[in-house]
VMD Tcl script that builds the backbone (N, CA, C; Angstrom):
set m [mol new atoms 243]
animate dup $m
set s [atomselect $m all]
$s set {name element resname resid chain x y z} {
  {N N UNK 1 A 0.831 -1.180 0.000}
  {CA C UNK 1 A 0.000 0.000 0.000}
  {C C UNK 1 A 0.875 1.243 0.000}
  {N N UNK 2 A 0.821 2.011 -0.508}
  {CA C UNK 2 A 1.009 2.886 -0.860}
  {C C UNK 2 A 0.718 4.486 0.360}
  {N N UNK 3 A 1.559 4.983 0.830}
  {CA C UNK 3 A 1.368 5.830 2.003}
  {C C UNK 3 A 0.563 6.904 1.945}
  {N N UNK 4 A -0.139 7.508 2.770}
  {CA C UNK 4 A -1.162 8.788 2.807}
  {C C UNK 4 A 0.046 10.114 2.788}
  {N N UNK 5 A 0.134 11.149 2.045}
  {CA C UNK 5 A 1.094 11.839 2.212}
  {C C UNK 5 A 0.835 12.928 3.244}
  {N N UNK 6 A 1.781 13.102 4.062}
  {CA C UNK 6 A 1.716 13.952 5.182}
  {C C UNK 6 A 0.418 14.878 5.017}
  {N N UNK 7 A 0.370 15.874 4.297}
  {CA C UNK 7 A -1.116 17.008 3.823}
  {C C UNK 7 A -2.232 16.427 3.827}
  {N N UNK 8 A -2.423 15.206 3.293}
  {CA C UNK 8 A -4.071 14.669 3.610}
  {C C UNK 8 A -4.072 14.647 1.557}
  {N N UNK 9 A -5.058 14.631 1.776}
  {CA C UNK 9 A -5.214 14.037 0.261}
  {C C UNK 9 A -5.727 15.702 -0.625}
  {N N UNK 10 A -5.066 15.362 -1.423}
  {CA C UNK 10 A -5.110 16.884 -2.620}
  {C C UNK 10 A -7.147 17.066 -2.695}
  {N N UNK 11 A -7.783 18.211 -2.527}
  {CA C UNK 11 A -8.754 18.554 -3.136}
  {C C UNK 11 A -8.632 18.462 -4.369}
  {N N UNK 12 A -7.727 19.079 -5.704}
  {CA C UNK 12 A -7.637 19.044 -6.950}
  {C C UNK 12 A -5.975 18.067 -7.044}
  {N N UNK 13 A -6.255 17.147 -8.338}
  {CA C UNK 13 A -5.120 16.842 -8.906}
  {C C UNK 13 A -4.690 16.499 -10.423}
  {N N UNK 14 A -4.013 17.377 -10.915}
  {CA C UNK 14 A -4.159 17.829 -12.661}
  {C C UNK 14 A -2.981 16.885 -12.974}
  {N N UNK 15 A -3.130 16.283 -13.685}
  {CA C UNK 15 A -2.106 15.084 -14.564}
  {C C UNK 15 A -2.079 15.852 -15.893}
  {N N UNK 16 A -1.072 16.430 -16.083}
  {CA C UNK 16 A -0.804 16.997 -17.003}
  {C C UNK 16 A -0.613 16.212 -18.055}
  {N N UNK 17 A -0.415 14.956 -18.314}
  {CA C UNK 17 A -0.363 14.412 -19.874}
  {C C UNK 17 A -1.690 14.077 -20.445}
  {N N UNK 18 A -2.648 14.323 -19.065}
  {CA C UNK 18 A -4.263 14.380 -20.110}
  {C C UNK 18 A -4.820 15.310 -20.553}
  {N N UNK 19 A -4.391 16.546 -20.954}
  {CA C UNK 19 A -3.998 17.681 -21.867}
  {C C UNK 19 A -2.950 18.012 -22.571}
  {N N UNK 20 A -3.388 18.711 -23.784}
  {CA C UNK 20 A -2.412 19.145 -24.479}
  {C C UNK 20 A -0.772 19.562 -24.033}
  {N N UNK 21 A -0.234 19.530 -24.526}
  {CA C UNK 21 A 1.105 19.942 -24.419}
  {C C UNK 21 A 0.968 21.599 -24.261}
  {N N UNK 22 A 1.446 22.548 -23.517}
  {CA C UNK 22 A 2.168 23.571 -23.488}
  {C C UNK 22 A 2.858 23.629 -22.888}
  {N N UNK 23 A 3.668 25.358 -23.185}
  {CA C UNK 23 A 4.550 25.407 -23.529}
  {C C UNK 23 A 5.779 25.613 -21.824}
  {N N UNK 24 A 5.040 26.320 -21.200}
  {CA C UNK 24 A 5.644 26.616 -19.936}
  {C C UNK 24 A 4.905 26.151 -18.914}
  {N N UNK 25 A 5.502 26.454 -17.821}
  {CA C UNK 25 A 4.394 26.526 -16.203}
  {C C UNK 25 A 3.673 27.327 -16.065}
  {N N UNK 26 A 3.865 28.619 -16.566}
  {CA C UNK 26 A 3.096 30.144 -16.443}
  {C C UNK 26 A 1.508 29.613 -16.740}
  {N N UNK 27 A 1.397 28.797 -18.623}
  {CA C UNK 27 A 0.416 28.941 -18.905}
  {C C UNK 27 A -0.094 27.079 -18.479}
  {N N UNK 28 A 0.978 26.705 -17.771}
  {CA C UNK 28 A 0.050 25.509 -17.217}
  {C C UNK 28 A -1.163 25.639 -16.369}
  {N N UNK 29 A -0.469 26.781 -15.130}
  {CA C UNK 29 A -1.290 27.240 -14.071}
  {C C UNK 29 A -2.688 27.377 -14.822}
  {N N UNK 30 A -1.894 28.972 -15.624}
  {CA C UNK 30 A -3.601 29.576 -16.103}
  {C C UNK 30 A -4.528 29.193 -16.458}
  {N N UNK 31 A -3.870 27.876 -17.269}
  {CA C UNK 31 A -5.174 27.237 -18.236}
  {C C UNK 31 A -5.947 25.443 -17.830}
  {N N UNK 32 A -4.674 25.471 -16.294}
  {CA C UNK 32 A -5.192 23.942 -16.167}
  {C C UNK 32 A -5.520 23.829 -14.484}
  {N N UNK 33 A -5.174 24.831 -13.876}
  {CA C UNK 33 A -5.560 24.479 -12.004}
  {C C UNK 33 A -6.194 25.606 -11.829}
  {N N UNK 34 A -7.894 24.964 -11.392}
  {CA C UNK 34 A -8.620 25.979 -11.171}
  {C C UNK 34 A -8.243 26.898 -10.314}
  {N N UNK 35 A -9.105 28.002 -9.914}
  {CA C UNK 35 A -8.649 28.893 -8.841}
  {C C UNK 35 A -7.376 29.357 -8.477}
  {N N UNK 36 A -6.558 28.764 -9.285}
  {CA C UNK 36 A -5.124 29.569 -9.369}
  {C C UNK 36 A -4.953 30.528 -10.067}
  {N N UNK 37 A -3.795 31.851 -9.787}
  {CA C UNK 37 A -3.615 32.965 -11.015}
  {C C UNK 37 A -2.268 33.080 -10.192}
  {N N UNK 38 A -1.708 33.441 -11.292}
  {CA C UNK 38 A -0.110 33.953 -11.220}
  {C C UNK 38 A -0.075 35.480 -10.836}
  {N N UNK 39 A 0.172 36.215 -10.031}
  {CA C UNK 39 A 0.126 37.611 -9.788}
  {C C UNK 39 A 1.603 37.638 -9.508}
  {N N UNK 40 A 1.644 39.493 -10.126}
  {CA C UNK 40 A 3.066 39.765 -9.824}
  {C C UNK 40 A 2.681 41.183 -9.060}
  {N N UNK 41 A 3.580 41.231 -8.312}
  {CA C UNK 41 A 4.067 42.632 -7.505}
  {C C UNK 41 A 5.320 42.847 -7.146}
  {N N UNK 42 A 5.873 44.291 -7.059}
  {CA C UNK 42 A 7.033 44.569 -6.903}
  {C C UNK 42 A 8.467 44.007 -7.075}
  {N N UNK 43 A 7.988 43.620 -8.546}
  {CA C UNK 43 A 8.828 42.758 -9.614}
  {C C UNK 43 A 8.971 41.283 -8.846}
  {N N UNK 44 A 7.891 40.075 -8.189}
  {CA C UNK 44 A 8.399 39.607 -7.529}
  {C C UNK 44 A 7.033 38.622 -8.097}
  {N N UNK 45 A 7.013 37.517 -8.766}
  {CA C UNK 45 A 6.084 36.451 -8.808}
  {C C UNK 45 A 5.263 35.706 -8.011}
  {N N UNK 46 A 3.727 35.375 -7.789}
  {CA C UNK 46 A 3.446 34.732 -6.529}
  {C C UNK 46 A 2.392 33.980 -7.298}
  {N N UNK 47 A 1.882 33.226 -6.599}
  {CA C UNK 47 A 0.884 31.978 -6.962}
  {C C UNK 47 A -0.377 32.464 -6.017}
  {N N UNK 48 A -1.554 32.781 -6.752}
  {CA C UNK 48 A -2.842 33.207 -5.278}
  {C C UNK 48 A -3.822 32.061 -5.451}
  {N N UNK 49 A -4.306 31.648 -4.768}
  {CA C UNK 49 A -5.456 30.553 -4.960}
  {C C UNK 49 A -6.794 31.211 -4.321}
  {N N UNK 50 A -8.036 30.970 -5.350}
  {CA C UNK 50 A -8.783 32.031 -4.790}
  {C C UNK 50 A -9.747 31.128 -4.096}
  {N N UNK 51 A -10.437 30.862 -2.611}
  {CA C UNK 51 A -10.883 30.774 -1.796}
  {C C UNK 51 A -12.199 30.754 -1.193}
  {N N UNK 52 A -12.369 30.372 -0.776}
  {CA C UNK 52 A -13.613 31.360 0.492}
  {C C UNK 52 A -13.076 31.427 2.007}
  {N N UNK 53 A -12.301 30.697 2.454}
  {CA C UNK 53 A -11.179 30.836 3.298}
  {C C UNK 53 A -10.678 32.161 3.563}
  {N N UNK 54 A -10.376 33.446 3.947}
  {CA C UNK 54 A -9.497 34.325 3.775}
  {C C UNK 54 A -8.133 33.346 4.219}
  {N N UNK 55 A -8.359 32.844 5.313}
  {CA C UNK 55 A -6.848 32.450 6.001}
  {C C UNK 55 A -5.914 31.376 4.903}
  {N N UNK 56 A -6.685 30.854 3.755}
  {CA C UNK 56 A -5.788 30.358 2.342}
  {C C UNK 56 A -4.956 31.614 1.620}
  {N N UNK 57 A -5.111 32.904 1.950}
  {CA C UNK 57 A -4.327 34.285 0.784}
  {C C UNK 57 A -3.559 34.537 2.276}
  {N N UNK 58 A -3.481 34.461 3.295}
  {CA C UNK 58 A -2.468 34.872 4.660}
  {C C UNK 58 A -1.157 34.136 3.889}
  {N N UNK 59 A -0.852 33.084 3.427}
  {CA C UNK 59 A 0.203 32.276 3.585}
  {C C UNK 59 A 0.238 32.197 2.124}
  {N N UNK 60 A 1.631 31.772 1.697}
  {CA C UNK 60 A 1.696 31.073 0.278}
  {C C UNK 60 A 1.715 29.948 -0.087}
  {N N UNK 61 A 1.178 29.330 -1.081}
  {CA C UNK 61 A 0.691 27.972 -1.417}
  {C C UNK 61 A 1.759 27.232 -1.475}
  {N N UNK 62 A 1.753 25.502 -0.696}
  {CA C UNK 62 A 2.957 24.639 -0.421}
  {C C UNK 62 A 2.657 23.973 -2.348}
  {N N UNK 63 A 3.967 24.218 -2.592}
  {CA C UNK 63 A 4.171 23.953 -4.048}
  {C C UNK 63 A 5.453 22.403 -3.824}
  {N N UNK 64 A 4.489 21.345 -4.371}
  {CA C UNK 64 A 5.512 20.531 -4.313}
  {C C UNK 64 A 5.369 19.337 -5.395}
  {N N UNK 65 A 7.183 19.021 -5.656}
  {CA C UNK 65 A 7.084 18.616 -7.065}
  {C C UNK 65 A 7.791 16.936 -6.972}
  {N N UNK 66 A 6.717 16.160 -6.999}
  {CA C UNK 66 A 7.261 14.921 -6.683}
  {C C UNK 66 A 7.716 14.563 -5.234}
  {N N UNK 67 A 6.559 15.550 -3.934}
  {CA C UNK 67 A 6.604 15.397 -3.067}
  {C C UNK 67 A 7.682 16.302 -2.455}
  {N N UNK 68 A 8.331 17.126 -3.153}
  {CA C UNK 68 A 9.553 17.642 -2.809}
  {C C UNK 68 A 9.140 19.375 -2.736}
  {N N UNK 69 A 9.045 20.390 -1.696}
  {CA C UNK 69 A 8.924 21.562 -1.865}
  {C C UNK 69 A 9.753 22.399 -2.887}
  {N N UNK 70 A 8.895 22.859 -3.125}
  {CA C UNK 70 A 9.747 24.150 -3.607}
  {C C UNK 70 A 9.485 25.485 -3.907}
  {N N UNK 71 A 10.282 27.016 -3.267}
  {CA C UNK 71 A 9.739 27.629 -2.537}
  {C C UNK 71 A 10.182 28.859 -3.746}
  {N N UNK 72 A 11.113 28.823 -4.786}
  {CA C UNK 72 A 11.230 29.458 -5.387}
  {C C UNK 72 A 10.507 29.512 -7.062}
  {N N UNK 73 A 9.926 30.949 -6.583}
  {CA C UNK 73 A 8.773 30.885 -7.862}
  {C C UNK 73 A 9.326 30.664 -9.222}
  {N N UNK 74 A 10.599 31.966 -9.421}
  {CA C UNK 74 A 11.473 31.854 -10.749}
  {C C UNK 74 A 11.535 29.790 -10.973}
  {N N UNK 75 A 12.170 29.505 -10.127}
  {CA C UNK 75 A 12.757 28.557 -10.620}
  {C C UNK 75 A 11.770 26.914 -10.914}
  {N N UNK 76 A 10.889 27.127 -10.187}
  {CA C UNK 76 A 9.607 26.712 -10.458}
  {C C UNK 76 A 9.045 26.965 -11.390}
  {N N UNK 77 A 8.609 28.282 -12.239}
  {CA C UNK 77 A 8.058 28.640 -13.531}
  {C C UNK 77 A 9.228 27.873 -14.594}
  {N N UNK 78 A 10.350 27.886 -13.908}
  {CA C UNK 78 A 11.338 27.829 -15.106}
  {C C UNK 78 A 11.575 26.331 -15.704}
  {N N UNK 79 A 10.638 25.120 -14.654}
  {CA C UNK 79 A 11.077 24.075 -15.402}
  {C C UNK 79 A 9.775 23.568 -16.475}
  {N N UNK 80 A 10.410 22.817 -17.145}
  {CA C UNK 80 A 9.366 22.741 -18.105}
  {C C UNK 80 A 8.492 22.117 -17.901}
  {N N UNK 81 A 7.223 21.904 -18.757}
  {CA C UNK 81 A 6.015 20.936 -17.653}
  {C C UNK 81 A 5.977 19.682 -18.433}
}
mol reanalyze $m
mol bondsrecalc $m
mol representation Tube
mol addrep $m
């Protein structure tokens, strides 16, 4: 069996090879995980997930890739999907 991962089980989970191919992460977000948008401020990239929660926009979203965090946005947008 296969382990429960620490977070509890994903509300949404997008398998990206059952859509089309594009081209980056930018327009993975936009066009494939609901309630997500990419916002920028003060030249600085962020991920917002929109809610009914306020206390989900207090904090920034745990981004993790093969179970593995990762906390930097650049470098996160930057790999390919």
């Amino acid at each position: 069996a296969v382990p429960k991962p620490f977070f509890g089980t994903p509300e949404i989970s997008v398998k990206i090879e059952d859509y089309i191919n594009l081209p980056n992460m930018e327009e993975l977000i936009e066009n494939l995980i609901p309630k997500t948008f990419l916002k920028r401020s003060g030249g600085q990239i962020y991920i917002s997930i929109e809610n009914e929660n306020p206390m989900i926009s207090m904090f920034p979203p745990l981004i993790l890739i093969d179970d593995i965090p990762v906390y930097d946005m650049e470098v996160f947008l930057a790999i390919p999907p």
